[in-house]
N, C-alpha and C positions, 0 to 999 in steps of 0.2 A: 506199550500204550497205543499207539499206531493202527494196531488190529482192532484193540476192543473200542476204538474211537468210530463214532457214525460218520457218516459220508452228508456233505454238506447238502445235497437232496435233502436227504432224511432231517435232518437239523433244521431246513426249509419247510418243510411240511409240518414239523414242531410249531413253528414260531408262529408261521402265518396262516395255521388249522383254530388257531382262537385259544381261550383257557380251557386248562386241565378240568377245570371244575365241569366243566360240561361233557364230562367225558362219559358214555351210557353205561350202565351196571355190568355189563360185559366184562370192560375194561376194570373196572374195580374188582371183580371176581378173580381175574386172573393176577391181579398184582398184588393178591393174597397170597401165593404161590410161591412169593419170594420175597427174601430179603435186602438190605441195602449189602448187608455183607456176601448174601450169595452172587449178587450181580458184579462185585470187583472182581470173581472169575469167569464171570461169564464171555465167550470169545466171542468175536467180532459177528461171525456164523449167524448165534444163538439171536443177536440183538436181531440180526436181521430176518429171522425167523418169527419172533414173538414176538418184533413191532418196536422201533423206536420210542415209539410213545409212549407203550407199555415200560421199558426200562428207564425211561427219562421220568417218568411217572415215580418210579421206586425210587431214583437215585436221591432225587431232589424232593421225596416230600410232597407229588402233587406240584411239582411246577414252581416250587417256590424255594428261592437260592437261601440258603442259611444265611450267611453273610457277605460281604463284601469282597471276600478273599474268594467266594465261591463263586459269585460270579464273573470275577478276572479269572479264571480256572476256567469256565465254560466258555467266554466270549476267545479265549486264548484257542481252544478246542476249534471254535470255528474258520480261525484263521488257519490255522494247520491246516484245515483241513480243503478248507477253498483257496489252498498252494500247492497241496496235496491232487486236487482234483481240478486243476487247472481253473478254476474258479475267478471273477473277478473278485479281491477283496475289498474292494469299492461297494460292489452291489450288497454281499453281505452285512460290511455295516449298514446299508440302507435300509436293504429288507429286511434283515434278520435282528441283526442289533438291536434295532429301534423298539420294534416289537417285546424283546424281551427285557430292555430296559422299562420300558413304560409297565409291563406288568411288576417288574420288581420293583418300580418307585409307590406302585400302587400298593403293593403289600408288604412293603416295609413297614414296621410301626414306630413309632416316636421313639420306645422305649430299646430299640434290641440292640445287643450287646457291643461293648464299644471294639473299635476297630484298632486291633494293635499294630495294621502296617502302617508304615512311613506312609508318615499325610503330604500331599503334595501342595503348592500351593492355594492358597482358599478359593474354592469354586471351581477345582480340577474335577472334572466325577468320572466317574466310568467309562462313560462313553469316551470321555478325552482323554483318557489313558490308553485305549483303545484306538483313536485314531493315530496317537502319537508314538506307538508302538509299529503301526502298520504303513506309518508316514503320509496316511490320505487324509483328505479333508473333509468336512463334512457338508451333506448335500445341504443344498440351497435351493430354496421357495424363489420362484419371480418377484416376490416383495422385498426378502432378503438382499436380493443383488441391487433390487432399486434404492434399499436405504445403504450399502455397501456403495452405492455410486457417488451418495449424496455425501456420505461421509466423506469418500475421497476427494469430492470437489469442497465440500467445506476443511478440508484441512489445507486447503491452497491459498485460505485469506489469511490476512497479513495479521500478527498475533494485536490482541487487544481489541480484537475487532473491527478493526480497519478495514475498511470495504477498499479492495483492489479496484474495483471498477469504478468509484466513483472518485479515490485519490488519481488514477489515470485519465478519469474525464479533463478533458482541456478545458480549463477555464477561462474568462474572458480576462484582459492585459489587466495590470492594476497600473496606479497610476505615480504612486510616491514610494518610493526606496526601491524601484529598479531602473535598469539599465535603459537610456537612451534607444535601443533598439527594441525594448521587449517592453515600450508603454503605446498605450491608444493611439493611432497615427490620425492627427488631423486630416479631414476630409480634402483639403484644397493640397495638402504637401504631407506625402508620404512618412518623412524625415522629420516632422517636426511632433512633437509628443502633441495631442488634442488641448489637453491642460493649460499648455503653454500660449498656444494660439486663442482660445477663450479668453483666460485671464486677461492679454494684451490687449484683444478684442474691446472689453469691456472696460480697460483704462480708457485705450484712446477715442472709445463712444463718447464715457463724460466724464474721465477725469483728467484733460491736457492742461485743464485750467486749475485745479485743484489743487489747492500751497500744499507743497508738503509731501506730493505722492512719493509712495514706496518709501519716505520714508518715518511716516507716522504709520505706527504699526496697529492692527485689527484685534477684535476682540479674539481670544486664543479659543476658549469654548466653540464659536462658532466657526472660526479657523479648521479646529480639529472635526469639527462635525462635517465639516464637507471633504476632508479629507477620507477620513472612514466610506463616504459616501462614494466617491470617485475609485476608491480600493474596493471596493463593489464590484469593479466592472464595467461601469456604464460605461455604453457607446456614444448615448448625448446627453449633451448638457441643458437643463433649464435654466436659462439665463433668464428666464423671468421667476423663479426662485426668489424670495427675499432674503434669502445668506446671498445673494449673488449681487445685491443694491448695494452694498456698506464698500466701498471703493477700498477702503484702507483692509478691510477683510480679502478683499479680492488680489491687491497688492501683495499683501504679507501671505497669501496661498500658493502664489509666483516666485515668490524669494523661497518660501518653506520646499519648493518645488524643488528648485535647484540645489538648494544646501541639503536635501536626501539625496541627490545621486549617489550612489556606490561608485561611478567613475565619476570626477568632476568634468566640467564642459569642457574644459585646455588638458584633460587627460592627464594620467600617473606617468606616462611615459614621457611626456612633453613638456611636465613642469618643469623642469629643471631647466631644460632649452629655452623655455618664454625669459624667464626667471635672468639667465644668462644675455639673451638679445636686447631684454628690457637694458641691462645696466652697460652696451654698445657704447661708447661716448661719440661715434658718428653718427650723426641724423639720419642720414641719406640711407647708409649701410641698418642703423639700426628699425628701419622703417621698413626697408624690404626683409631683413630676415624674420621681422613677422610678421610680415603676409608671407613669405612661403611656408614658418610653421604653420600658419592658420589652412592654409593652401593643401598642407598636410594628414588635416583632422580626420577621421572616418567620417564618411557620409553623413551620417545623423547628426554629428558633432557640430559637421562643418555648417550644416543646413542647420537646426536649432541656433548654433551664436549667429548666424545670419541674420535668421528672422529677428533673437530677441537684440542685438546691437542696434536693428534698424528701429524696433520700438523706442531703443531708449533713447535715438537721435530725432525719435517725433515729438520724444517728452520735453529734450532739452530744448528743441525747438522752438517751446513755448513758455520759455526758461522765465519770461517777462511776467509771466504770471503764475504759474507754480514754483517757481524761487526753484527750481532745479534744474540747475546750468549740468555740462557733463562732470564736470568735478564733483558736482555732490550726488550724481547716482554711481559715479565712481568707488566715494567711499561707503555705499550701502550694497553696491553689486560686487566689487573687487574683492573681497575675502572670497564673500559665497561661488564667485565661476571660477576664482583661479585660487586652487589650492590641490592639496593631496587626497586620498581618501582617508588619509592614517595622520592626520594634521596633528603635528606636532608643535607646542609654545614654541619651541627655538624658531621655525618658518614661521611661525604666525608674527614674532618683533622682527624677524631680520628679515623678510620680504615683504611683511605690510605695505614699506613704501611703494615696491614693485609692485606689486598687486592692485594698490589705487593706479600707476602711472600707465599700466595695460590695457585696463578696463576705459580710463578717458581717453587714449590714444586712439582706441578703436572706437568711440562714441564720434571723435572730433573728426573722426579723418574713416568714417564707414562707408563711406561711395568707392572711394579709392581699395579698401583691404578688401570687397568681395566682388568688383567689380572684376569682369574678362580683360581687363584692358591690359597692357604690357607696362612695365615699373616706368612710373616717374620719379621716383624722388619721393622725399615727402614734399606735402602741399605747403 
């Protein structure tokens, strides 16, 4: 086979000299001359004597592969033969290939006869049985590789369509159901959530006098609506807002505040300690051991029950006229700052008591738990 196979030149000059059909009467004269059967003897010599083109002419009919099986027969030929002749098999599928595939998809007809090899699967053709036999790949247009690029960068987002870059964008703190460290920081105090220091803000503007603060509760609709609003984002607040007038709205925003923390303000690790110091039956002893829990807190912790204890010893302050002495913002703040995150019925009846007697301790006597000064005693 070897002998009477053309040299990959010659197979070149086949492919990319154009169609048979334009071949001049010369060429037809003499490819009367011979048959398909005389040229399976004919020797390697002969082909190169009477012309390539001439016996490629014969074999095939004028250039045109009978079927499918003939032209894996021919493109197989070319490969032998540009391994044979030190050949890239790269370039052959380029230039050669291509050429004679394109003629053969051109003169295929709808109708011709069906193909008894093993079919590969659907949309395998020729040419990719060809590359896949040769192990190359096939050449690539400058367009190709740019949507090859785009593909590979679109299969790096996150499935469903999740945009990577805009779940990555940091967005701005929210304000209810996280962490103490990771909500808006008031502009005057780092440590203190913004939320917190507003809400206060706008009690002790105009409501010192008002029966009943914190603990006549707000409309829940407009409650929620400035919540939504503040998990937004925002960096300031309009306190000229009219959700921001209704005093009891504004209150119950401040309790709704604290009772989402994920940590509570006396901490998961510490309740159990307060809990404990609370039921001391020395004064003296049970007074200092919580100021140094409190003494204890993380930063933020220590600094927010700061600021809001000292609120609520400006409320009680004016206890003569909103009827809330420190005992009764005790029992409306003492669940909400001193519990667990995982608050269970059994703590909520058996330390209830504790939890009021914590929350008044620290109202009555808040100059002394965060002041610098060295332990006295209780007052």
């Amino acid at each position: 086979m070897p002998s009477r196979v053309p040299s990959l030149r010659m197979l070149r000059s086949f492919f990319t000299d154009g169609s048979l059909d334009s071949l001049g009467t010369s060429e037809d004269a003499r490819s009367k001359r011979h048959s398909t059967s005389d040229l399976s003897d004919v020797p390697f010599s002969a082909v190169r004597k009477e012309g390539w083109l001439h016996c490629k002419q014969i074999l095939t009919k004028k250039g045109k592969a009978e079927d499918r099986e003939d032209m894996l027969a021919w493109i197989k030929v070319i490969r032998e033969n540009s391994k044979a002749e030190g050949e890239d098999p790269g370039f052959a599928s380029q230039a050669l290939i291509s050429k004679k595939l394109n003629d053969y998809r051109k003169v295929s007809p709808a109708g011709t006869k069906p193909d008894s090899s093993p079919k590969g699967p659907r949309g395998l053709g020729i040419r990719a049985e060809f590359l896949k036999q040769t192990g190359t790949s096939a050449p690539r247009s400058p367009r190709q590789d740019v949507a090859v690029t785009k593909d590979e960068s679109s299969s790096q987002k996150a499935p469903w369509g999740i945009n990577i870059m805009k779940k990555n964008k940091k967005s701005a703190p929210r304000a209810f159901g996280v962490r103490l460290e990771d909500c808006q920081p008031a502009p005057d105090n780092k440590n203190v959530p913004l939320i917190v220091e507003a809400c206060c803000k706008v009690v002790e503007d105009r409501g010192l006098e008002y029966m009943g603060i914190y603990r006549v509760p707000g409309n829940n609709a407009v409650v929620s609506s400035l919540q939504e609003q503040l998990n937004k984002g925002a960096t300031e607040i309009n306190l000229q807002d009219e959700r921001w007038q209704d005093l009891n709205v504004i209150s119950s925003l401040l309790k709704s505040f604290f009772r989402k923390l994920p940590e509570p303000l006396f901490t998961d690790d510490k309740y159990n300690d307060f809990i404990e110091a609370n039921r001391i039956e020395d004064a003296s002893e049970r007074m200092r051991t919580l100021r140094k829990l409190i003494r204890d807190l993380p930063g933020h912790y220590y600094e927010t029950l700061k600021f809001l204890v000292g609120h609520l010893k400006t409320i009680a302050d004016h206890s003569e006229k909103n009827k809330m002495e420190p005992r009764n913002l005790a029992l409306v703040f003492g669940p909400t700052l001193v519990r667990t995150s995982e608050d269970n019925m059994t703590d909520m009846v058996t330390h209830m008591p504790d939890r009021y007697k914590i929350v008044e301790t620290l109202i009555q006597h808040s100059d002394w738990f965060f002041s610098d000064a060295e332990d006295k005693g209780e007052k």
